[in-house]
C-alpha positions as CSV (number, residue, x, y, z in Angstrom):
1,X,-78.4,101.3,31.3
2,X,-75.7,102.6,29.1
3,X,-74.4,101.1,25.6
4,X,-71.3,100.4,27.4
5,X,-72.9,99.0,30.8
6,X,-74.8,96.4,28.1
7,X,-72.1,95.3,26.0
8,X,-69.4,95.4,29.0
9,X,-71.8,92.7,30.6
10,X,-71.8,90.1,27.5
11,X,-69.8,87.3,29.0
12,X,-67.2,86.7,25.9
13,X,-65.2,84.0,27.8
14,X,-65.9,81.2,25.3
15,X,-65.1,83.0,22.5
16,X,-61.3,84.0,23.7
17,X,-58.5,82.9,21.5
18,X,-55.1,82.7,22.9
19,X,-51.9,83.3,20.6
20,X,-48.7,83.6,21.9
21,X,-50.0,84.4,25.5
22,X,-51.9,86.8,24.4
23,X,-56.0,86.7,24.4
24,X,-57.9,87.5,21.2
25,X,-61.5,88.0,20.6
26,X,-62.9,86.8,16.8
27,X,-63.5,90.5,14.8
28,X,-66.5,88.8,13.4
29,X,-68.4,87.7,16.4
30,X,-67.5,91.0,17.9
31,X,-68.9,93.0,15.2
32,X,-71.9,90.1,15.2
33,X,-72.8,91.4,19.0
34,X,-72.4,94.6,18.3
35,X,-74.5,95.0,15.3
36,X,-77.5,92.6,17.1
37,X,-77.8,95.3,19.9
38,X,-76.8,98.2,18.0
39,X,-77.7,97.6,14.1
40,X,-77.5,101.4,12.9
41,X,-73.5,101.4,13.7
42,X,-70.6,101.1,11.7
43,X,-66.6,101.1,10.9
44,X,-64.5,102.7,9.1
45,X,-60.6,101.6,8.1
46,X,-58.8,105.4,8.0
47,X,-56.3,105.8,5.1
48,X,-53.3,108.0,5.0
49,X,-53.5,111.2,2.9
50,X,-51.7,109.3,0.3
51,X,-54.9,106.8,0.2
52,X,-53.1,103.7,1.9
53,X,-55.0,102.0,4.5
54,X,-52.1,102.0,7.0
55,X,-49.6,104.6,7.9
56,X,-46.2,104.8,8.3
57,X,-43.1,106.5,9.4
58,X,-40.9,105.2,6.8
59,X,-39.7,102.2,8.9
60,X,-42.7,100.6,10.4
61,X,-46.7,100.7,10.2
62,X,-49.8,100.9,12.0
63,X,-53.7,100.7,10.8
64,X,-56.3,103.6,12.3
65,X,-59.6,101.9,12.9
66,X,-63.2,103.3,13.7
67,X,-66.4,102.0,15.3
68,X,-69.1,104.4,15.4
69,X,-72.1,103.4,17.7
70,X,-75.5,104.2,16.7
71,X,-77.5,104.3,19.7
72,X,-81.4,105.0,19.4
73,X,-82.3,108.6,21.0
74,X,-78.4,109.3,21.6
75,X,-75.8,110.9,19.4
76,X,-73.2,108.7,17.8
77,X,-70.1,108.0,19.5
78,X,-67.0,107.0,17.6
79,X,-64.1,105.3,19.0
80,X,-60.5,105.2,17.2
81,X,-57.7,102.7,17.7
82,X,-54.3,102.6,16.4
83,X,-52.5,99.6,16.2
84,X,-49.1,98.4,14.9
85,X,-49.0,96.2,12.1
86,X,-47.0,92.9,13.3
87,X,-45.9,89.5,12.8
88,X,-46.6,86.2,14.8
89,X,-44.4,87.4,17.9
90,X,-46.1,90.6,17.9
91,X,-43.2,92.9,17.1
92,X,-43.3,95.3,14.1
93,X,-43.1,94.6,11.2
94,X,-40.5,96.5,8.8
95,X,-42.2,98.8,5.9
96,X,-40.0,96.7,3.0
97,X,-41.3,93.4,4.7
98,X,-45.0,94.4,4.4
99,X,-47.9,91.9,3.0
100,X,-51.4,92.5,2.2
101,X,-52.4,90.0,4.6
102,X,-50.6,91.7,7.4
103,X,-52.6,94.8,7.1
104,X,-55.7,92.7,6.8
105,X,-55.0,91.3,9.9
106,X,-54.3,94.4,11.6
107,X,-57.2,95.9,10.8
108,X,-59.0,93.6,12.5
109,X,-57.8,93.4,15.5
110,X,-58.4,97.5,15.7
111,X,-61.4,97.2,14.8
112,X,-62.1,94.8,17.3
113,X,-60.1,96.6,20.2
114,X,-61.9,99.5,18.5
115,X,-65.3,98.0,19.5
116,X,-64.3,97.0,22.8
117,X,-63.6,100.6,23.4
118,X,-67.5,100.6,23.5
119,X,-67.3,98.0,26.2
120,X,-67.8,94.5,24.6
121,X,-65.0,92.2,25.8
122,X,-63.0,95.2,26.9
123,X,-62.0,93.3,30.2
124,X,-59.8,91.2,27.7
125,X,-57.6,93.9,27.0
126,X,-57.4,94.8,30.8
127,X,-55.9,91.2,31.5
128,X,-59.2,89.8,33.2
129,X,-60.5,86.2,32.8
130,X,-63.9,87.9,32.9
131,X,-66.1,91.0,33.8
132,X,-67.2,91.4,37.0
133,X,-70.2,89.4,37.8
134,X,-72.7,89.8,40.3
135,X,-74.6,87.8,42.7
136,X,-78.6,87.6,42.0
137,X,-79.5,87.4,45.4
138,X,-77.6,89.7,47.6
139,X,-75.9,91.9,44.4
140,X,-72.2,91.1,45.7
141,X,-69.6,89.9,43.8
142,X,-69.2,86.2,42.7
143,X,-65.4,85.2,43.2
144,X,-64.3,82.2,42.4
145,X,-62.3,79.7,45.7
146,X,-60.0,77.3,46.4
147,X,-62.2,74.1,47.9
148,X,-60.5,72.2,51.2
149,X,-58.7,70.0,48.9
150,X,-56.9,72.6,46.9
151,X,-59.1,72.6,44.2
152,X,-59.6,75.9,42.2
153,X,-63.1,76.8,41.4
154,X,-62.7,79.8,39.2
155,X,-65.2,82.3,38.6
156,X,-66.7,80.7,35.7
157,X,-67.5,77.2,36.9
158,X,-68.8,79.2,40.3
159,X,-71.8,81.0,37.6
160,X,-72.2,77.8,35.3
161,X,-72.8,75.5,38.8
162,X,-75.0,77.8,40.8
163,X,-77.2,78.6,37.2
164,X,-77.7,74.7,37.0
165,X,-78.6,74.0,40.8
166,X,-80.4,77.2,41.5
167,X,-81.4,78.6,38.5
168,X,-79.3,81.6,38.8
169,X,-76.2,83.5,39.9
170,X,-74.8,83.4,43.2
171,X,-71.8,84.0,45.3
172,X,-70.6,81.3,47.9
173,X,-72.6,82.3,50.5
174,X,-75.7,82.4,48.8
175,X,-75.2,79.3,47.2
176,X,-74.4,78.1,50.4
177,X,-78.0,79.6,51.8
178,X,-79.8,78.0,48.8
179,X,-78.3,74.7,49.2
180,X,-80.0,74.9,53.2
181,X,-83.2,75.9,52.5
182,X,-83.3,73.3,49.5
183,X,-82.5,70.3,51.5
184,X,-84.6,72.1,54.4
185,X,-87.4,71.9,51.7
186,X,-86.6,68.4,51.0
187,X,-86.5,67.1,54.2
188,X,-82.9,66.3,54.8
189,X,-80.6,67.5,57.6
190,X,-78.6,70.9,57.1
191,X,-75.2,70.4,58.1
């Protein structure tokens, strides 16, 4: 399996923050997964050819971001982001209106889009809830439903239910199967 196949399959639902409507992933615990699966890579924060760690056009600003991935037995493989420096609402922020702690912030959140480039929590930025997940028994894919009562069982609770009947995860027809032959085991009628 690839470096990207492993990190794109590290569930990073429980560590989304949401600003504004928009979904965020902690730079720290990013880097954290990274670095336990991959300890050799590393960042780098690009600065502009007069030494500043942003860049700018003379009106706005934008940070350029590295992660390099050290992978054993494979050559490195750096990925770049850009990324506009910006306030609270997420529009740009004026050159004359810059802070410290505004380019701080940026470079953060390119590093961390940077390391999703590499696959971890990448399906945030694509405006999924999560990455696809597969069934253990059959290998199709678990979707979440809508019960008879209008209840909505998204994908999440589906995994997190079927892992504490069964053991592992399944889609609806599988957990449907296991439920049968578990009461079948037990003794009790299938309905």
């Amino acid at each position: 399996m690839s470096a990207f196949e492993i990190l794109n399959k590290v569930d990073c639902t429980d560590k989304i923050e949401q600003k504004n409507g928009l979904s965020y992933l902690s730079w720290a615990w990013a880097w954290g997964e990274l670095k336990k699966r991959y300890p050799r890579s590393t960042y780098k924060v690009y600065e502009s050819d007069s030494g500043m760690i942003f860049f700018t056009d003379g009106q706005t600003c934008w940070v350029k971001t590295g992660v390099t991935l050290v992978e054993d037995g494979q050559e490195p493989l750096e990925h770049i982001e850009y990324l506009p420096i910006m306030d609270n609402r997420n529009q740009s922020i004026p050159l004359d209106k810059l802070k410290s702690t505004d380019v701080n912030k940026a470079i953060q959140r390119s590093l961390t889009k940077a390391i999703a480039r590499h696959g971890l929590g990448l399906y945030i930025y694509a405006g999924e809830d999560l990455p696809q997940t597969l069934c253990e028994d059959c290998g199709g894919e678990v979707t979440g439903f809508v019960d008879a009562n209008g209840k909505l069982y998204p994908v999440s609770k589906v995994v997190e239910s079927t892992r504490k009947r069964y053991g592992r995860t399944l889609c609806t027809l599988c957990s449907a199967k296991a439920k049968a032959a578990m009461m079948a085991k037990e003794g009790k009628k299938v309905e």
